[in-house]
Each structure stands twice: as structure tokens, then as C-alpha cells.
N, CA and C atoms as an extended XYZ file, in Angstrom:
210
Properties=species:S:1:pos:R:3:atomname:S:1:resname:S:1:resid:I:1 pbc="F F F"
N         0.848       -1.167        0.000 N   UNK     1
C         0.000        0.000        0.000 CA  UNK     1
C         0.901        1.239        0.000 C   UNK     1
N         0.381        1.904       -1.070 N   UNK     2
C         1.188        3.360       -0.748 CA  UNK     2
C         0.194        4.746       -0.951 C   UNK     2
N         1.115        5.907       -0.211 N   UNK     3
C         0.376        6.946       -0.296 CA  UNK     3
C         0.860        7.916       -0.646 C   UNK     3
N        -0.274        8.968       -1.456 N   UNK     4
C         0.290        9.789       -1.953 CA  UNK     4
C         0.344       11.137       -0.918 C   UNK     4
N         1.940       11.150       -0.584 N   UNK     5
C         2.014       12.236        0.457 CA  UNK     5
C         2.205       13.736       -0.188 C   UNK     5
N         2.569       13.721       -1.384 N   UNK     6
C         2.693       14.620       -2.074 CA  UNK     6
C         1.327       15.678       -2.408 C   UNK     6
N         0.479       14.865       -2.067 N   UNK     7
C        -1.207       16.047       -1.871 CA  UNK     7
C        -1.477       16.493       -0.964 C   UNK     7
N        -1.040       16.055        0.399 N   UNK     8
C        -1.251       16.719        1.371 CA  UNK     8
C        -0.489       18.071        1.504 C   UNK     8
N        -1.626       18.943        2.134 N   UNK     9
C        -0.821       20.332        2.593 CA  UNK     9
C        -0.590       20.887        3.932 C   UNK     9
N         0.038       21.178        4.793 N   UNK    10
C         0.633       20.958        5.781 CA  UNK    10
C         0.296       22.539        6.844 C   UNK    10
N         0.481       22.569        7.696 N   UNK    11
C         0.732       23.911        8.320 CA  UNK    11
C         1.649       23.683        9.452 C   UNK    11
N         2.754       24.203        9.750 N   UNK    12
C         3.171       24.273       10.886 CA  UNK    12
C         3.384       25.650       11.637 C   UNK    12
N         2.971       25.858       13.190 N   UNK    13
C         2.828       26.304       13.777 CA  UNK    13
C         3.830       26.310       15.098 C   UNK    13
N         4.810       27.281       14.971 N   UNK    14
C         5.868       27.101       16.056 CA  UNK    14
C         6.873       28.256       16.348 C   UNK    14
N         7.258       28.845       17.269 N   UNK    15
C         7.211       29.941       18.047 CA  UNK    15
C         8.864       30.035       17.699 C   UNK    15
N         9.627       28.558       17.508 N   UNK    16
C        10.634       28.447       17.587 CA  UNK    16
C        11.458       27.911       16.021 C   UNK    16
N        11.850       28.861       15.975 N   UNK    17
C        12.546       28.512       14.209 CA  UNK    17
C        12.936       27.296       13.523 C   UNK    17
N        14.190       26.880       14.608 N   UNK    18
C        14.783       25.659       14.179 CA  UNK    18
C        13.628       24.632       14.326 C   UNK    18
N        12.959       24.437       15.056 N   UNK    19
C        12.157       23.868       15.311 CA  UNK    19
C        11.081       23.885       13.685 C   UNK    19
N        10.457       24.867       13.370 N   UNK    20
C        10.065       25.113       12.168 CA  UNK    20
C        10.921       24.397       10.996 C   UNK    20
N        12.187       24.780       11.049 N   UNK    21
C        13.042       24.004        9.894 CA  UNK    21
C        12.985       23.042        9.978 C   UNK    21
N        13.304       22.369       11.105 N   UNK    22
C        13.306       20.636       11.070 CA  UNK    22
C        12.097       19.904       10.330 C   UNK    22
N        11.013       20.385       11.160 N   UNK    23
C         9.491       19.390       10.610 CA  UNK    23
C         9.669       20.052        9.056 C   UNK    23
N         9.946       20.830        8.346 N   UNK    24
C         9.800       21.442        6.980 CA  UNK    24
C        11.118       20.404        6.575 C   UNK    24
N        11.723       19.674        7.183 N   UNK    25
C        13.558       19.306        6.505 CA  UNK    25
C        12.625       17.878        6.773 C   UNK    25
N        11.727       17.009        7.183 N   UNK    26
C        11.596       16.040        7.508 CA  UNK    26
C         9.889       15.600        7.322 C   UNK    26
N         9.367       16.396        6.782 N   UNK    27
C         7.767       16.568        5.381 CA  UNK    27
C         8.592       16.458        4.902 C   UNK    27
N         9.695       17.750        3.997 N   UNK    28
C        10.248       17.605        2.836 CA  UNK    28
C        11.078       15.818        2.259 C   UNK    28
N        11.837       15.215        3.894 N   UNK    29
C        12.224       13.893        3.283 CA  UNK    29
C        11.110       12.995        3.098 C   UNK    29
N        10.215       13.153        3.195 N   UNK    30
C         9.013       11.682        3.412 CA  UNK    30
C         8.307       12.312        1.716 C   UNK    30
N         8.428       13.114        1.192 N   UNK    31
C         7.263       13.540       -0.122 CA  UNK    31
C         6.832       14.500       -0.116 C   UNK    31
N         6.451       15.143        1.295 N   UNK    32
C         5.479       16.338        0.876 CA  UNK    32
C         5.927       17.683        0.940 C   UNK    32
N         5.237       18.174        0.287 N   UNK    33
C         6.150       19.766       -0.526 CA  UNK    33
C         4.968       20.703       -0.055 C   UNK    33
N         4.111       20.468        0.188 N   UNK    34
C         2.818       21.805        0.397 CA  UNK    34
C         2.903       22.007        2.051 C   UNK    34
N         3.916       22.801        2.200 N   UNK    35
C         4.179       23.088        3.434 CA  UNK    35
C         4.111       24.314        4.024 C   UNK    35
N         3.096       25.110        4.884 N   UNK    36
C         3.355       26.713        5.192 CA  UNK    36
C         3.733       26.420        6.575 C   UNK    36
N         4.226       27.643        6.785 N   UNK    37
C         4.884       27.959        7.688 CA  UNK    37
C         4.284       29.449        8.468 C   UNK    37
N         4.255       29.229       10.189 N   UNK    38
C         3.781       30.882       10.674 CA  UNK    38
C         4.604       30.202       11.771 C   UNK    38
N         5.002       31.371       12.673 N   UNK    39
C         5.440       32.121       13.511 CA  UNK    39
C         4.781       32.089       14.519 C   UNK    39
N         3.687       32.486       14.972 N   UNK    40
C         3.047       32.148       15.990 CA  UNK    40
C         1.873       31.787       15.947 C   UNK    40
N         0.861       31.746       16.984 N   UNK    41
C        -0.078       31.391       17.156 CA  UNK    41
C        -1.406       32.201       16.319 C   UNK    41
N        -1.057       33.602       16.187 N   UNK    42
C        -1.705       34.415       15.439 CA  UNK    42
C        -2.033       34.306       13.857 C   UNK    42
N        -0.897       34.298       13.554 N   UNK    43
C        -0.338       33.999       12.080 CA  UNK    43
C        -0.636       32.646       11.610 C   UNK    43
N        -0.959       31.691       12.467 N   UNK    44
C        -1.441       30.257       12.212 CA  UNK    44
C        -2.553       30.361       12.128 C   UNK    44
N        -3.323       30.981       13.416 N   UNK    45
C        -4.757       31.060       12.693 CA  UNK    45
C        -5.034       31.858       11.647 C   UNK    45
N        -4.480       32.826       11.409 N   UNK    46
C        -4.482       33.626       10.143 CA  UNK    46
C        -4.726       32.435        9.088 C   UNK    46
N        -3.482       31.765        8.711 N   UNK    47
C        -2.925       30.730        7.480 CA  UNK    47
C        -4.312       30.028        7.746 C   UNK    47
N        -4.464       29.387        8.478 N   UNK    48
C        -5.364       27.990        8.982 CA  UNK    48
C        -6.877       28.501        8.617 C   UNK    48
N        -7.575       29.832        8.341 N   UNK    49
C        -8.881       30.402        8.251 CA  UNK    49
C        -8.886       30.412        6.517 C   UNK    49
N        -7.524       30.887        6.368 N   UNK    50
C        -7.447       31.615        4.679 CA  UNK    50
C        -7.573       29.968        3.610 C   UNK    50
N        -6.750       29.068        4.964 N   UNK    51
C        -6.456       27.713        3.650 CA  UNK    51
C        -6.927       26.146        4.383 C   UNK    51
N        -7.147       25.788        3.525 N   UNK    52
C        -7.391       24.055        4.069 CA  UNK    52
C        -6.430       23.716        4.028 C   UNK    52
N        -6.021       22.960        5.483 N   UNK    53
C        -5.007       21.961        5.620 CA  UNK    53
C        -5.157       20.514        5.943 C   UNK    53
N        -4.602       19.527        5.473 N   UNK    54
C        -4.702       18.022        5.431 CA  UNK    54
C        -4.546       18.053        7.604 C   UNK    54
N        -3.313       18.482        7.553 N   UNK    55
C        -2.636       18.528        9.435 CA  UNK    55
C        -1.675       20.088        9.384 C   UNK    55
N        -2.324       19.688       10.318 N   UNK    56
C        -1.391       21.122       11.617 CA  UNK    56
C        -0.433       20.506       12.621 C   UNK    56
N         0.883       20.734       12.432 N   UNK    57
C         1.430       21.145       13.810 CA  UNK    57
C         1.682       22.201       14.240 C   UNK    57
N         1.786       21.789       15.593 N   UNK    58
C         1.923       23.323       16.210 CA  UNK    58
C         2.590       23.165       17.858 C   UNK    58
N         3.028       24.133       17.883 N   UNK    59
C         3.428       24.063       19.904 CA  UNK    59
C         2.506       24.286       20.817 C   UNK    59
N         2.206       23.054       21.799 N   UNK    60
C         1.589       23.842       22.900 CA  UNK    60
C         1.390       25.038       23.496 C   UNK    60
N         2.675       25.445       23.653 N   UNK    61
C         3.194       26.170       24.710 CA  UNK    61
C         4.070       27.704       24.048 C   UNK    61
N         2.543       28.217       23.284 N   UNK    62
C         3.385       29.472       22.579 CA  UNK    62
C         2.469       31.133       23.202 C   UNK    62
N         3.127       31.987       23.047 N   UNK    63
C         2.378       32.863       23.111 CA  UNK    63
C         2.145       34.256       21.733 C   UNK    63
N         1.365       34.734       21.813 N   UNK    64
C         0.221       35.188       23.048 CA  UNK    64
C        -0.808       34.106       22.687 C   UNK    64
N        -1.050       33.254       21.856 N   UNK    65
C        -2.388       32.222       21.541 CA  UNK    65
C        -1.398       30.990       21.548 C   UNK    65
N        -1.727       29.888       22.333 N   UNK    66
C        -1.049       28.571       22.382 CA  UNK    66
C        -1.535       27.479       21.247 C   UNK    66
N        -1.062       26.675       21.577 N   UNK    67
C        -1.100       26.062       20.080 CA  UNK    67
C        -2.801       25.090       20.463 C   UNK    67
N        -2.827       24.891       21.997 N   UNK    68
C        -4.090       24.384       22.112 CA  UNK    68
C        -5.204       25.269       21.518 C   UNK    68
N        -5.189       26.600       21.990 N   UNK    69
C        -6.047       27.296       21.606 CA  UNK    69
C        -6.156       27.623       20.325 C   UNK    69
N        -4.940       27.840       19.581 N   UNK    70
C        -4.983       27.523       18.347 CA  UNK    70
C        -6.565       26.488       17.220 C   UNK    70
């Protein structure tokens, strides 16, 4: 069985950069390329209202909006 990871589109949500690069360095090794990226919690819900995403990650523990509340 295989899947096509290459349709999914992604959001990540994280307060902390490197942290951002990695999950974008490690989607990018598994297939998938439709990857955005925000900064904080704000800017995620921003991205996350404007676009459909397959999954979200995100940090718990961000401010001023956490990733739960997110």
C-alpha cells in the first residue's frame, strides 16, 4: 500500500525557528512539498482560516495564543 504524500498540505505552527526548519527538513524527506509555515499562534490562525489543511502542527506552549487554543 502506498500513499500519496505529495497532496497533502501541511501547516506548521511554532514559536521556535529551528524547530520550524526541522518538521519542513523532515515533510520535505518523506514527499510532501505543500508546506506553510507561521510564527506564531496568530499567524497560524491567520494561514489555517485563509487555507485548508490536510494537518497542523503546532506548539503547545506558545504565546500570546497557544497552540491548544490555536
Amino acid at each position: 500500500m502506498s500513499y500519496r504524500l505529495e497532496n497533502l498540505r501541511i501547516l506548521v505552527v511554532d514559536d521556535n525557528a529551528h524547530i520550524r526548519q526541522l518538521l519542513r527538513a523532515i515533510l520535505n524527506a518523506i514527499g510532501i512539498r505543500a508546506i506553510e509555515v507561521a510564527e506564531d499562534g496568530i499567524q497560524g490562525f491567520d494561514s489555517f482560516c485563509r487555507f485548508d489543511y490536510d494537518l497542523v502542527f503546532t506548539d503547545c506552549e506558545m504565546e500570546p495564543i497557544t497552540g491548544i487554543d490555536l
